[in-house]
N, C-alpha and C positions, 0 to 999 in steps of 0.2 A: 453532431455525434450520434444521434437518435438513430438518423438517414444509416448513417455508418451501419452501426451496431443491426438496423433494420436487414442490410444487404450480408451480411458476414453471417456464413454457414455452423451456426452453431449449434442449430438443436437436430435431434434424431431425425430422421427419417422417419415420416407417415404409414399407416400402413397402407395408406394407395399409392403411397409412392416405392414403399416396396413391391406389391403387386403389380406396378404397372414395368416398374424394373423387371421383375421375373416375367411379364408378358412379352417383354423384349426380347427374352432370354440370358439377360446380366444378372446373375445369380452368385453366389460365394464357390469358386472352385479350390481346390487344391491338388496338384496335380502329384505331389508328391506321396499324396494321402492316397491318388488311387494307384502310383506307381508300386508302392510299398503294401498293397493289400494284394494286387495280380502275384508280384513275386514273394510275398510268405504262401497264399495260395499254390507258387506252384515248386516250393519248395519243402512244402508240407506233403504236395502229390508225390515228387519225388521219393521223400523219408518213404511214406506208406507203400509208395508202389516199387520202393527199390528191387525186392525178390522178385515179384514176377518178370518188370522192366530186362530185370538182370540174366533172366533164363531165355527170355524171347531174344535178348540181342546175339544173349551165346549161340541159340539155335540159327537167328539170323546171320552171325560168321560163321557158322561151320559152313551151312548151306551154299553161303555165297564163295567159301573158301574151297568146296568143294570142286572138284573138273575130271570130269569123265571126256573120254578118248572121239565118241560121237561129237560131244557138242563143241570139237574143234572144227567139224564138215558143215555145222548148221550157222550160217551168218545170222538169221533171228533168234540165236540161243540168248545174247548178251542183252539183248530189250527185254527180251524176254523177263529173262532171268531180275533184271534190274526192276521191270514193271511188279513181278512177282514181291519181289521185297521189297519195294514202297509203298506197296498193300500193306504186309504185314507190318511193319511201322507204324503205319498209320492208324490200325484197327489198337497194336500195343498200346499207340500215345492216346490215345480218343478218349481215355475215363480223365485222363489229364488236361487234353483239352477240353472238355467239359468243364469242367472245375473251374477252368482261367474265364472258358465264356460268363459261367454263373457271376465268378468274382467279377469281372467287370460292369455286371449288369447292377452285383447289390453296392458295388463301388460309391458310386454316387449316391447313394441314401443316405448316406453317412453323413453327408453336406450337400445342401443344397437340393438334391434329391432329382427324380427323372424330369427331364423337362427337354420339350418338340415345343420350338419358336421358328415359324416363318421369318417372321424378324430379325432375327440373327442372322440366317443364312442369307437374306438378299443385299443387294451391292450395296455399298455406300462408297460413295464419291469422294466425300471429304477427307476420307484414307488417302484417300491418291494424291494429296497436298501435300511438295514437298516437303514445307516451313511444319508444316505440324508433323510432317515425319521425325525432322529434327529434333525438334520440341522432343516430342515423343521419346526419342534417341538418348536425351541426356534429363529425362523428367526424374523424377525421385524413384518412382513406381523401378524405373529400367535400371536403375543404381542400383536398388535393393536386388532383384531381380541377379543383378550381372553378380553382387557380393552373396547371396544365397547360390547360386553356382557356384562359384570360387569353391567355397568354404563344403558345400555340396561335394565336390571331387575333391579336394583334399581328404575330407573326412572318409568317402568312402574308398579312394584309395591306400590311404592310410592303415585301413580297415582291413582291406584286402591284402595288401602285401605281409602285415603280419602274419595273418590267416595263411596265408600260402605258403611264407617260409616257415611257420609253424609245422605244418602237415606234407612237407616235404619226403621227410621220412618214414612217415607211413604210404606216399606216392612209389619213392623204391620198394617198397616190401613188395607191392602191388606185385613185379617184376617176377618174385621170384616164387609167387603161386601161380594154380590152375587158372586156366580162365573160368572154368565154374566155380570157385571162389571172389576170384581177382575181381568179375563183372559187378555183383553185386556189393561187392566192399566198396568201388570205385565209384557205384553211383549214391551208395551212404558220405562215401568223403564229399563228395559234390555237393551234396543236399546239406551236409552239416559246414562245410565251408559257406557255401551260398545262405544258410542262416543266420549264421553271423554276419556276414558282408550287408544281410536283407536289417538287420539287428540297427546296422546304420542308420540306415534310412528312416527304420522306426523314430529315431531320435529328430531326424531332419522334417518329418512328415508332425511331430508334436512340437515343433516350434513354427511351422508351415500354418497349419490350421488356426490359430490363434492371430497371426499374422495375416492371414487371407480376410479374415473375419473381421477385422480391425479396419484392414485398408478396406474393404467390399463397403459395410457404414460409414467409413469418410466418407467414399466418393460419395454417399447418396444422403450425407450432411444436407438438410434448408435452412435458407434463409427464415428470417418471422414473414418477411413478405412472401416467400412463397409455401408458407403455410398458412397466412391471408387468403392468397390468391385461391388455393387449393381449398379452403372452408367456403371462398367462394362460389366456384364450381362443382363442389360436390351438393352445397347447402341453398346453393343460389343466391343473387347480390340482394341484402335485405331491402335495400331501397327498391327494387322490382318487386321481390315479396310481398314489400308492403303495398304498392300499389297494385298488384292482383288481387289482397285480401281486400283492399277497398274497393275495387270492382264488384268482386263475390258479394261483398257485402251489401253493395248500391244494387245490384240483380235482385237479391236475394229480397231487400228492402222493399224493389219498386213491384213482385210480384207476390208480396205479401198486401202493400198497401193495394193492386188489384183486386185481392179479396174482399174488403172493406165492403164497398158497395152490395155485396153478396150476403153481407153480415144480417142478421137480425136484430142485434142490440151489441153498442158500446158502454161501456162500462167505462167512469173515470175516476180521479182520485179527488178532485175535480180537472188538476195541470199538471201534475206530476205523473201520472199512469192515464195509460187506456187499454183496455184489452175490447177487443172485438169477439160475440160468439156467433157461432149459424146452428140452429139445428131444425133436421129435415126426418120425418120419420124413418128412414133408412138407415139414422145411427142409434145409436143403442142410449148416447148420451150428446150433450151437445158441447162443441169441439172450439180453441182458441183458432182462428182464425187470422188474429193480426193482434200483436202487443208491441207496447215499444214507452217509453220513459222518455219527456222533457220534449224536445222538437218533432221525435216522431210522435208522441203521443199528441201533440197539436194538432197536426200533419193528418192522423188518421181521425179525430175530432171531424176536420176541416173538412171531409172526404167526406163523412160520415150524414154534415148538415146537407153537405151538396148532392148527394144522392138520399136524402129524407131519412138516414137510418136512425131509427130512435138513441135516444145518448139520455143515460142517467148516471147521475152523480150519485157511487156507493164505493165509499174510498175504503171500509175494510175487504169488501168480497174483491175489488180491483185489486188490492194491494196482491191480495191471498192469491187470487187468479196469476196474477204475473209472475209472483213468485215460486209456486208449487207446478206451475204450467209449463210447456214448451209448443210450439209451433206446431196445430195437425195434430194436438194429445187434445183428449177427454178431459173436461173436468174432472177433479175429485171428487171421489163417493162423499165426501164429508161437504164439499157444497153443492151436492144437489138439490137440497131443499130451497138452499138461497137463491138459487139460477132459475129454479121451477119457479119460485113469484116473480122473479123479475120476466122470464117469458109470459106469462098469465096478463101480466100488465100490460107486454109488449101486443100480445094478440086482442085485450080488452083496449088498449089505446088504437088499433090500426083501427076495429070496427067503430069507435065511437068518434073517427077523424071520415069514416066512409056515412055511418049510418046516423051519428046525431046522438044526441042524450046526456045524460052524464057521465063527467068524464072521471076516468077512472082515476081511484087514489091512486098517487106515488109510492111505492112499497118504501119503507124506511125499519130501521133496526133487522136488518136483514141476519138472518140466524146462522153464524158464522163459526165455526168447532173453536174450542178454548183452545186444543193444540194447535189449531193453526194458526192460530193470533198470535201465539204464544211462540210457535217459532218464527215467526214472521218480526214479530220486537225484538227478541233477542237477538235474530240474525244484524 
């Protein structure tokens, strides 16, 4: 059941799995949303540009109604004449086609938003299979689809034919004015029928959206395992993780413990800690070199007799050293007094191992800050 429940698409969609959706270019559309924005758009044009619209077409039937006696002798009068006022048309309709280009452009913002996918547009093969055509044919998606049509043309026919036999009677009045009345009222009835008809759709394009929205996060529904898989690959498999942090760490180890040798003095707890320093008059202060607790502080001990580095047991300045320290950092201002006798001893023991004499005392009660003890126990 586990297995089951593991494979069945219940939880949301990721947000790299929407992003890589949208990189595809499968996005939430509604197409009804942008059918019903182009036409209030341009029945809105209509309304506002009824009067002008209404004078230019009058002017454009007279003109073309017009026929002088000449231009029955001219065979290129009638291209002419036709080329001439499909300019003018076209310059009338252009504030209105503009408006439809705008609408289509902020269309899509509304959902989903602009989006250019190479993706989308190249071939895919597995369309051309007839069985998943089928499939396809009678899937839930193409039910809903085929019954949101249905219900589509009924309603806006429905819509429309009232509309029409409603304003019948103002369509004859039409008849029996000027045409410089008549054009203009006819493109208001137009625009105010065509609003209401568009009225429809409004209703159709808010039950659209909702519905596009719903089905677009089904499909992109995962599994738990392919939200496994996908912390996977974005996060990496931790079992690889962990063996490159144990690489890093074994590098990281074996060229620290290369310092060792380079060191001047270790320092131990006597087996619990060892910190390694070097200092060379070119730093300002002398620097940890190599620390490490239990097997490496053995490890670096062991390193430590074999290349002759001196090794003194002073388990509070170790402890403090390891703790307040990191790899490549300066001592603390607050144990420089303790590090200055322990090098003093280190350079009076190398001359008194070359030159003979007395050998130097062991420094002991090394002068340690009460604050650093102090957080060093409590830590």
């Amino acid at each position: 059941m586990a297995e089951e429940s593991d494979l069945e698409k219940t939880e949301p969609a990721s947000p790299r799995r929407l992003e890589k959706a949208r990189e595809e270019g499968n996005v939430a559309r509604s197409r009804e949303l942008v059918t019903f924005v182009l036409l209030a758009t341009a029945v809105a044009g209509l309304w506002a540009m009824a009067g002008p619209l209404g004078s230019h077409f009058r002017a454009s039937l007279g003109h073309g109604l017009r026929f002088e006696r000449a231009a029955a002798f001219d065979t290129s009068f009638m291209l002419t004449q036709a080329g001439l006022l499909t300019m003018q048309a076209l310059v009338a309709m252009a504030p209105l086609m503009g408006m439809l280009v705008l609408a289509a452009l902020v269309a899509p913002l509304m959902l989903g938003g602009w989006l250019f996918s190479t993706q989308a547009i190249g071939p895919k093969f597995d369309k051309l299979d007839p069985i998943a055509g089928i499939k396809r044919l009678f899937s839930t998606q193409s039910l809903a689809e085929l019954f949101k049509a249905l219900a589509k043309s009924l309603l806006i026919g429905g819509v429309a034919w009232v509309v029409i036999m409603d304003g019948m009677d103002e369509v004859n009045a039409l008849m029996a004015q000027s045409e410089r009345a008549a054009l203009p009222q006819m493109i208001l009835l137009v625009a105010r029928n065509c609003a209401l008809i568009t009225s429809a759709l409004l209703l159709i394009a808010l039950v659209d959206v909702p519905w596009q929205l719903w089905s677009y996060y089904r499909k992109l529904r995962m599994s738990r395992e392919d939200l496994r898989q996908e912390h996977k690959e974005s996060e990496g498999d931790p079992h690889i993780k962990a063996q490159i942090r144990r690489q890093q760490q074994q590098m990281a180890r074996r060229r620290m413990m290369s310092e060792v040798p380079k060191a001047d003095i270790v320092v131990t707890n006597p087996t619990h800690f060892a910190v390694a320093l070097k200092y060379v008059d070119s730093m300002r202060a002398p620097r940890v070199v190599a620390k490490g607790t239990d097997a490496v502080a053995e490890r670096i001990r062991e390193i430590a007799k074999e290349n002759k580095v001196a090794i003194l047991e002073a388990p509070p300045l170790t402890r403090s050293l390891y703790k307040y320290t990191r790899l490549g950092d300066e001592i603390p201002a607050g144990l420089y007094t303790a590090v200055a006798e322990v090098l003093a001893w280190v350079y009076q023991l190398k001359r008194w191992q070359t030159e003979g004499g007395e050998a130097p005392r062991t420094p002991g009660d090394l002068p340690i800050p009460q604050d650093l003890e102090y957080n060093l126990q409590s830590a």
